[in-house]
MARTORTOR-546569 format. One record per atom (N, C-alpha, C, O): atom name; x, y, z. Coordinates in Angstrom, 1 decimal. Example, Ala and Ser with C-alpha at 12.3 -4.5 7.8 and 13.67 -1.06 7.14 Angstrom:
MARTORTOR-546569
R:atomo:u:v:w
R:N:13.2:-5.7:7.8;
R:CA:12.3:-4.5:7.8;
R:C:13.2:-3.3:7.8;
R:O:14.2:-3.3:8.5;
R:N:12.8:-2.2:7.1;
R:CA:13.7:-1.1:7.1;
R:C:12.9:0.0:7.9;
R:O:13.4:1.1:8.0;
//
This chain:
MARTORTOR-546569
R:atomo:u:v:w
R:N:-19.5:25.5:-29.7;
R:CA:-19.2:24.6:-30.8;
R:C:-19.2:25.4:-32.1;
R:O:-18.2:25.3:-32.9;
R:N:-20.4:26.2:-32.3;
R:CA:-20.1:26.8:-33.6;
R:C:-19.3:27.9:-33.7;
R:O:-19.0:28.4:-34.8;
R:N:-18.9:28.5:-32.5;
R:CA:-18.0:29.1:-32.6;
R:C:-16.6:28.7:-32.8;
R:O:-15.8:29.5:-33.3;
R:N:-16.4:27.8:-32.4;
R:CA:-14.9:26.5:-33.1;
R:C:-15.0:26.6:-34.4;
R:O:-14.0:26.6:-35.0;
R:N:-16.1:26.5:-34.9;
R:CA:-16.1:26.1:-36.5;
R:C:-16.1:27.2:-37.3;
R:O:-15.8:27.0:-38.5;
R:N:-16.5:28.8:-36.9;
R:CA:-16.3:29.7:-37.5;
R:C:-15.2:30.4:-37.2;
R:O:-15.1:31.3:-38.0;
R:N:-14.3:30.3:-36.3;
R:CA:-12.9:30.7:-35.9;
R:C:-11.9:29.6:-36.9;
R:O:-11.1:30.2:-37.6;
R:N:-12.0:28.5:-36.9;
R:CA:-11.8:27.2:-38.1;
R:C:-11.7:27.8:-39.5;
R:O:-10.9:28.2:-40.3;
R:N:-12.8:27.7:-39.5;
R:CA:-13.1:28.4:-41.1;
R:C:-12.4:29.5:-41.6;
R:O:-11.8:29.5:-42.7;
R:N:-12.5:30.7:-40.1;
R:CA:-11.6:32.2:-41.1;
R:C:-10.4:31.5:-40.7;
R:O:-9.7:31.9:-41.6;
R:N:-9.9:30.9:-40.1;
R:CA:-8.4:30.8:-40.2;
R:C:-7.6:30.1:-41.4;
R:O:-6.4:30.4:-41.6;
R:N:-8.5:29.1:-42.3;
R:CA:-8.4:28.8:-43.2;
R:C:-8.8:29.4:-44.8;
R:O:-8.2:30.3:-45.4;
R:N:-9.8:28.7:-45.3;
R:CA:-10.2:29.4:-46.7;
R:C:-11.3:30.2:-46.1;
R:O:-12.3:29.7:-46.7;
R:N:-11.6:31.0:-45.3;
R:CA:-12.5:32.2:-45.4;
R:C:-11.5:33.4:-45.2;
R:O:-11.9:34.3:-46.0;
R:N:-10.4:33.8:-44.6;
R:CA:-9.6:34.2:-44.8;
R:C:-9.3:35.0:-45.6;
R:O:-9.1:36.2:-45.4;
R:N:-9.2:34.4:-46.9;
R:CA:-9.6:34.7:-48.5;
R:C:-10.7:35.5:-48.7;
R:O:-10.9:35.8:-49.9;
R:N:-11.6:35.9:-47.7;
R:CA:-13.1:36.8:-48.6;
R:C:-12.5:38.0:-47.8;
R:O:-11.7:38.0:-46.8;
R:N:-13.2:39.0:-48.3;
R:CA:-14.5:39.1:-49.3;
R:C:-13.5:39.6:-50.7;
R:O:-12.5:40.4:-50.8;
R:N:-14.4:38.6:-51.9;
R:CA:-14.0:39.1:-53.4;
R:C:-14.4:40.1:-53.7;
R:O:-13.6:40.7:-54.5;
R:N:-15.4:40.6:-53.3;
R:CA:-16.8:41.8:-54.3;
R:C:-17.6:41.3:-54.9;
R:O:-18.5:42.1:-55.3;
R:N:-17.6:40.1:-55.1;
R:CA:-18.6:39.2:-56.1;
R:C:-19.1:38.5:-55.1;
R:O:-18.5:37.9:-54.2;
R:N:-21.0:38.7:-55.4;
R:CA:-21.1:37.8:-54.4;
R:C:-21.5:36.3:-54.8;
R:O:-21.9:35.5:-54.1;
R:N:-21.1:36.1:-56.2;
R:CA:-21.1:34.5:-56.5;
R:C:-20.0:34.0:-56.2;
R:O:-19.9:32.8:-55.9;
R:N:-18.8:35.0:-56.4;
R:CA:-17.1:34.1:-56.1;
R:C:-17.5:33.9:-54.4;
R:O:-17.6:32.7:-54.2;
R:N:-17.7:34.5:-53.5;
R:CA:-18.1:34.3:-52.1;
R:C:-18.8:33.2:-51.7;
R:O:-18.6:32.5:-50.7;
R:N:-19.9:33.0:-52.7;
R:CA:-20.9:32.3:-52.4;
R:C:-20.3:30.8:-52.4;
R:O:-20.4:29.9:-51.5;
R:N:-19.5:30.5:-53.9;
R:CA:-18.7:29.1:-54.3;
R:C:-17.6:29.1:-53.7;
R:O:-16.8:28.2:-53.9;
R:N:-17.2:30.3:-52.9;
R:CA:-15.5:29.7:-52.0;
R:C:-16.5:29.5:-50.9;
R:O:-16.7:28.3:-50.9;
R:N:-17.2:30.1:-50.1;
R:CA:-17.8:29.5:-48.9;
R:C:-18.5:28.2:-48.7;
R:O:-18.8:27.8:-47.7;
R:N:-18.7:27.5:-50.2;
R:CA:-20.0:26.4:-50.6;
R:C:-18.1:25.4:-50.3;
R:O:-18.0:24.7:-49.3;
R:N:-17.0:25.5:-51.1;
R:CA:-16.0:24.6:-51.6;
R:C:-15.3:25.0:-50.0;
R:O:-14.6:24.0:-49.6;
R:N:-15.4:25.9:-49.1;
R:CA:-14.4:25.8:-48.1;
R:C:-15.1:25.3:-46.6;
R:O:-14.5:25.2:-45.5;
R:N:-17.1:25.0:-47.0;
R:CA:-17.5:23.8:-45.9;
R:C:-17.0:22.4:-46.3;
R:O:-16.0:21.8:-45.8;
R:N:-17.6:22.2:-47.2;
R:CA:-17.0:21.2:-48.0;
R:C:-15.3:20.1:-47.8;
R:O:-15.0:19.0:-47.7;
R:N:-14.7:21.1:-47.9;
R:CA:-13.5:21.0:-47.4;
R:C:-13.1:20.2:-46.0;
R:O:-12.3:19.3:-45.7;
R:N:-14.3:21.6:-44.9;
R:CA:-13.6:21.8:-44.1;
R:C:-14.7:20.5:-43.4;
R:O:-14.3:19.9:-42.3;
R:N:-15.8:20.1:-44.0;
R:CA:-16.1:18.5:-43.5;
R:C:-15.4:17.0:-43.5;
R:O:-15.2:16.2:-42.6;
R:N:-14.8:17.2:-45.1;
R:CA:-14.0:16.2:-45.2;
R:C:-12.6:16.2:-44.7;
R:O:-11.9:15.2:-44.7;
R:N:-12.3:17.3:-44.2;
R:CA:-11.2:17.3:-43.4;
R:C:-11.6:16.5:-41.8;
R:O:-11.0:15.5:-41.3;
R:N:-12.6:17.0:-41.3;
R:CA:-13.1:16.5:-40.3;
R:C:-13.6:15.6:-40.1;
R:O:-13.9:15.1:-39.0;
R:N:-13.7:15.0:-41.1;
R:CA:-14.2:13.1:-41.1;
R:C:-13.2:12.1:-41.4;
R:O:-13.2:10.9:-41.0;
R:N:-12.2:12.9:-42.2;
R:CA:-10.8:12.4:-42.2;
R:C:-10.5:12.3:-40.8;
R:O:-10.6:11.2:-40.3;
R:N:-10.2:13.3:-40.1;
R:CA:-9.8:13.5:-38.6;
R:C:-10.4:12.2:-37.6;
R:O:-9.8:11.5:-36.8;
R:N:-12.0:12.2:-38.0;
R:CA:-12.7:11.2:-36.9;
R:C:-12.0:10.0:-37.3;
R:O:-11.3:9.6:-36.4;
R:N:-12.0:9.1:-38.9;
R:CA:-11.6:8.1:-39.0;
R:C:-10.2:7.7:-38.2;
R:O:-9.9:6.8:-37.5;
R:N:-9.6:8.6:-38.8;
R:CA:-8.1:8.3:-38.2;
R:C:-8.3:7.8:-36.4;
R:O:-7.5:7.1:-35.7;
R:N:-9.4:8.5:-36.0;
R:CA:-8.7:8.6:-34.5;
R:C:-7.6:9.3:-33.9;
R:O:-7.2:10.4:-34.3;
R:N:-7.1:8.6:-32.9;
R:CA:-6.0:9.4:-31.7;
R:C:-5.9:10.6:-31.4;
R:O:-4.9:11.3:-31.5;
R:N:-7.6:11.0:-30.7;
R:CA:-7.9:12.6:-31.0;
R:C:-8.0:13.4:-31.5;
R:O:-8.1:14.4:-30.8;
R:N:-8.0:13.6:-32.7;
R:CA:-8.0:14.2:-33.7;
R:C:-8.9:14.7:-34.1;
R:O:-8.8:15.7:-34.7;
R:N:-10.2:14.1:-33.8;
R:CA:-11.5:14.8:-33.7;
R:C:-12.2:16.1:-33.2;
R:O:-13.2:16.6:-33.7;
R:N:-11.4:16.6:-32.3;
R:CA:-11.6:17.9:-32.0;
R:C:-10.5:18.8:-32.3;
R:O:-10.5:19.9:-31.7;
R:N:-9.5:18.5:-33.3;
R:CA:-8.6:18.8:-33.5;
R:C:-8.9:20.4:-34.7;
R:O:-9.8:20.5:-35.5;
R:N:-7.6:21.4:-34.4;
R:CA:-8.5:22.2:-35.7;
R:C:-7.9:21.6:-37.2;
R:O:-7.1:20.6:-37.3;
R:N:-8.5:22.3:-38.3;
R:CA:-8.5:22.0:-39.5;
R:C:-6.9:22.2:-39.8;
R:O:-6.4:21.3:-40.5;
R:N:-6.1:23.1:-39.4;
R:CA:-4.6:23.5:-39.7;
R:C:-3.8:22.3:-39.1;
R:O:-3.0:21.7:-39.8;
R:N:-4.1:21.9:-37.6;
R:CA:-3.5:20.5:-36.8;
R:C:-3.7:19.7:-37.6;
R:O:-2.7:19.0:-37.9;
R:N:-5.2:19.4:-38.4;
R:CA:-5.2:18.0:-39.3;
R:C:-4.5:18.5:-40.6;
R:O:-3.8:17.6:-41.2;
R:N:-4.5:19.2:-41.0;
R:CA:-3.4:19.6:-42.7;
R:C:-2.3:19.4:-42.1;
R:O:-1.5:19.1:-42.9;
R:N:-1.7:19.5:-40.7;
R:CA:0.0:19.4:-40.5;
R:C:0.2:17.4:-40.6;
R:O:0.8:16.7:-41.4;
R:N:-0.5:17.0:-39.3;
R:CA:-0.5:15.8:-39.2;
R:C:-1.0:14.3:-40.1;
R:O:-0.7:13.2:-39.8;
R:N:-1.8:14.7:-41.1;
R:CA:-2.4:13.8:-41.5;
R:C:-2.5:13.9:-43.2;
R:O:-2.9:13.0:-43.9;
R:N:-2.1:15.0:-43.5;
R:CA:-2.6:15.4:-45.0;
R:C:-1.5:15.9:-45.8;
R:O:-1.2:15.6:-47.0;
R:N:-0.7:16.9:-44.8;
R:CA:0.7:17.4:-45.4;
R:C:2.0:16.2:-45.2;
R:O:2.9:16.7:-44.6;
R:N:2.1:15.1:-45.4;
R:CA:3.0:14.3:-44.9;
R:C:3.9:13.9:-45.9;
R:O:3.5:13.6:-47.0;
R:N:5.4:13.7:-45.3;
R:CA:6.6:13.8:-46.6;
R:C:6.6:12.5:-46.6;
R:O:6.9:11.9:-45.6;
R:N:6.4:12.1:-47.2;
R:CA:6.5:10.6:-47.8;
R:C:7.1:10.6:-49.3;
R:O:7.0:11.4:-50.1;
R:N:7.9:9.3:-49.4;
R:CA:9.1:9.0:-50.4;
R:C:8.0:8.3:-51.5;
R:O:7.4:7.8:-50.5;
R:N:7.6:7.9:-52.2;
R:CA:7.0:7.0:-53.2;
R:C:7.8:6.6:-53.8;
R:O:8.6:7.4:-54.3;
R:N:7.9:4.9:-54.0;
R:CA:8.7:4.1:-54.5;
R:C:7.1:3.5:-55.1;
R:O:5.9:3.6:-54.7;
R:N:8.2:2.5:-56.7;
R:CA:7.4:1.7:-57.0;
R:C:7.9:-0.1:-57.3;
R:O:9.0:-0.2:-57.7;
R:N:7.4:-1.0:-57.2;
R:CA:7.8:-2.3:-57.2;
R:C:6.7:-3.3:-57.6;
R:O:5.6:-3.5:-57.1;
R:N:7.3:-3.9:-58.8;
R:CA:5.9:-4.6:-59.2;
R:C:4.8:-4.4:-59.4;
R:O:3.9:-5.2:-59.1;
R:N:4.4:-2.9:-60.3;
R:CA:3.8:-2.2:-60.6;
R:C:3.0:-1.5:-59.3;
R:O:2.0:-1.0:-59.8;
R:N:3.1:-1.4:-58.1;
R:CA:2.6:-0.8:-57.0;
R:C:3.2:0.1:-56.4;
R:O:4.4:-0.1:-56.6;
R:N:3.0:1.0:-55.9;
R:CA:3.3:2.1:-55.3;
R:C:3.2:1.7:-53.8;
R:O:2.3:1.2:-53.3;
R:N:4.9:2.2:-53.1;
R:CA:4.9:1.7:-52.0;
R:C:5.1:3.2:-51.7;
R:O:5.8:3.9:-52.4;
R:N:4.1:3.9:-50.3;
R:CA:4.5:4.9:-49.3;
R:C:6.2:4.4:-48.4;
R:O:6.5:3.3:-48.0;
R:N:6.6:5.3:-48.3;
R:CA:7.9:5.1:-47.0;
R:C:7.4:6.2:-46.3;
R:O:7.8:7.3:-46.7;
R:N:6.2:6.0:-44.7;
R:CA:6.7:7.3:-44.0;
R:C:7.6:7.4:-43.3;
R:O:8.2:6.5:-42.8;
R:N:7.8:8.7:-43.0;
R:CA:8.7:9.2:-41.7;
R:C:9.2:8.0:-40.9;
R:O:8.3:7.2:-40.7;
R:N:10.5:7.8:-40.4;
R:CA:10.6:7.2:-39.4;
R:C:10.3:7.9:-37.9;
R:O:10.3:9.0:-37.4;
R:N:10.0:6.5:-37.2;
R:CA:9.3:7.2:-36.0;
R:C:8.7:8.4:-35.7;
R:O:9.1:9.2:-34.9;
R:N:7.7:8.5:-36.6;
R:CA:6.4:9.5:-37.2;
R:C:5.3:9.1:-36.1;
R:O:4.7:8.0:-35.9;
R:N:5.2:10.5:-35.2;
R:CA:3.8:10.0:-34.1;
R:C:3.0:10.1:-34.4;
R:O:2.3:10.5:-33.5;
R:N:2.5:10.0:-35.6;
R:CA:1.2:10.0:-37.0;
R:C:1.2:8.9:-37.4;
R:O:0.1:8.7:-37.8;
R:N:1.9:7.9:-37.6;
R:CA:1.6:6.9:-38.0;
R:C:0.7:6.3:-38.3;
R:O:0.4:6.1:-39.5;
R:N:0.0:5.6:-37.1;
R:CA:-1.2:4.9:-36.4;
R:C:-2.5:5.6:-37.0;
R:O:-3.3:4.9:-37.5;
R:N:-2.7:6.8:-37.0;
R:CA:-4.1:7.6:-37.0;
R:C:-3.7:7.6:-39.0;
R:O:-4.7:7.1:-39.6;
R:N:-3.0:8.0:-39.7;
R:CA:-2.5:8.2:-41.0;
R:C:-2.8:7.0:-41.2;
R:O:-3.6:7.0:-42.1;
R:N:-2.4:5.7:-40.6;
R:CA:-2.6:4.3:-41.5;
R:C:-3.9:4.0:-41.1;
R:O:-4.4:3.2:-41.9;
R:N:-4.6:4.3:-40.2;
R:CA:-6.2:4.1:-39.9;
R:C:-6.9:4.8:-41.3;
R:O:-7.8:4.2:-42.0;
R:N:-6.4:6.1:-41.5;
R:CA:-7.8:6.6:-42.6;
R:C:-7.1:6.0:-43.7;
R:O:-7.8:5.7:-44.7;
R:N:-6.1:5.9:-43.7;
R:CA:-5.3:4.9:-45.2;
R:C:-6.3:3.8:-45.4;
R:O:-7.1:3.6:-46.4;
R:N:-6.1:3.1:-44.6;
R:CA:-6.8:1.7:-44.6;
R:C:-8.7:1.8:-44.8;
R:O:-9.5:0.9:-45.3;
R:N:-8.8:2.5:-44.5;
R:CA:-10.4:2.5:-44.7;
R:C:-10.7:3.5:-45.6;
R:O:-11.9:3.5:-45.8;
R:N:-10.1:4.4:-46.4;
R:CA:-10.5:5.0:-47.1;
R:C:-10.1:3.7:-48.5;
R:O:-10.7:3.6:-49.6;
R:N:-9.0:2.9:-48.2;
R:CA:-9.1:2.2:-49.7;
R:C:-9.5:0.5:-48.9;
R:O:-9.1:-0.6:-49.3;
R:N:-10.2:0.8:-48.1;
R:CA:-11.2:-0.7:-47.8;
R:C:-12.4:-0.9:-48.9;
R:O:-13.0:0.1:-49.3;
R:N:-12.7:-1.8:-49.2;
R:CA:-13.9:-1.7:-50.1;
R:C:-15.4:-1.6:-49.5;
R:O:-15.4:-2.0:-48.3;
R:N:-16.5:-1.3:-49.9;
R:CA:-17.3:-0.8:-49.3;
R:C:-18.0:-1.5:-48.4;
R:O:-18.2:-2.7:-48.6;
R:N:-18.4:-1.1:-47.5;
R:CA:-19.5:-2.1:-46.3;
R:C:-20.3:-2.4:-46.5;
R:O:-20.9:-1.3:-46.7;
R:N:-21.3:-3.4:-46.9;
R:CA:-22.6:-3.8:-47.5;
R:C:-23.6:-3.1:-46.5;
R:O:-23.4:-3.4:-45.4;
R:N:-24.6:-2.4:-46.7;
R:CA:-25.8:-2.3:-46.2;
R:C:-26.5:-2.9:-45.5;
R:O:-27.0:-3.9:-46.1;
R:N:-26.8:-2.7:-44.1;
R:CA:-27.4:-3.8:-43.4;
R:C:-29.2:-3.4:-43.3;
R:O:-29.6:-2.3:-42.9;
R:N:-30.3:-4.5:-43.9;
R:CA:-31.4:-3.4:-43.5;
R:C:-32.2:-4.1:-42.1;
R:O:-33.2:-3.5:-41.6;
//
């Protein structure tokens, strides 16, 4: 498993090292876990497998997406892709990233 996540990692923003500085290393490695979690929680929410999916699969499918923005009635309407097999998993983290918050249960 952690070897998934460190093959993940250099394929993405580790890639990018070494600076020579070891504070620029220190804050791209701090900003590219960071990253590379919320990409991965993105991924869980969505669903339709995606969860074990790598970080480049979820930047193609869920994050890089050509969408048209229109606006109507002061709101912003998305148009995606027609018959986009992203859809479903893209409108799952859509929907719950702007759901409002879950109350605390104690």
């Amino acid at each position: 498993m952690i070897e998934q996540v460190n093959a993940d990692l250099k394929d993405s923003a580790l890639a990018h090292l070494p600076s020579g500085k070891f504070n620029a290393n220190a804050a791209w490695l701090v900003l590219a876990v960071i990253a590379f979690n919320l990409t991965r929680a993105a991924a869980t929410i969505a669903g339709a497998g995606l969860a074990n999916a790598t970080t480049g699969t979820i930047r193609r499918k869920l994050i890089s997406v050509p969408v048209r923005a229109a606006t109507s009635a002061r709101q912003v309407i998305l148009h995606l892709p027609q018959d986009w097999p992203w859809e479903r998993p893209w409108t799952n983290l859509f929907t719950s990233i702007n759901a409002p918050p879950r109350h605390a249960s104690a």
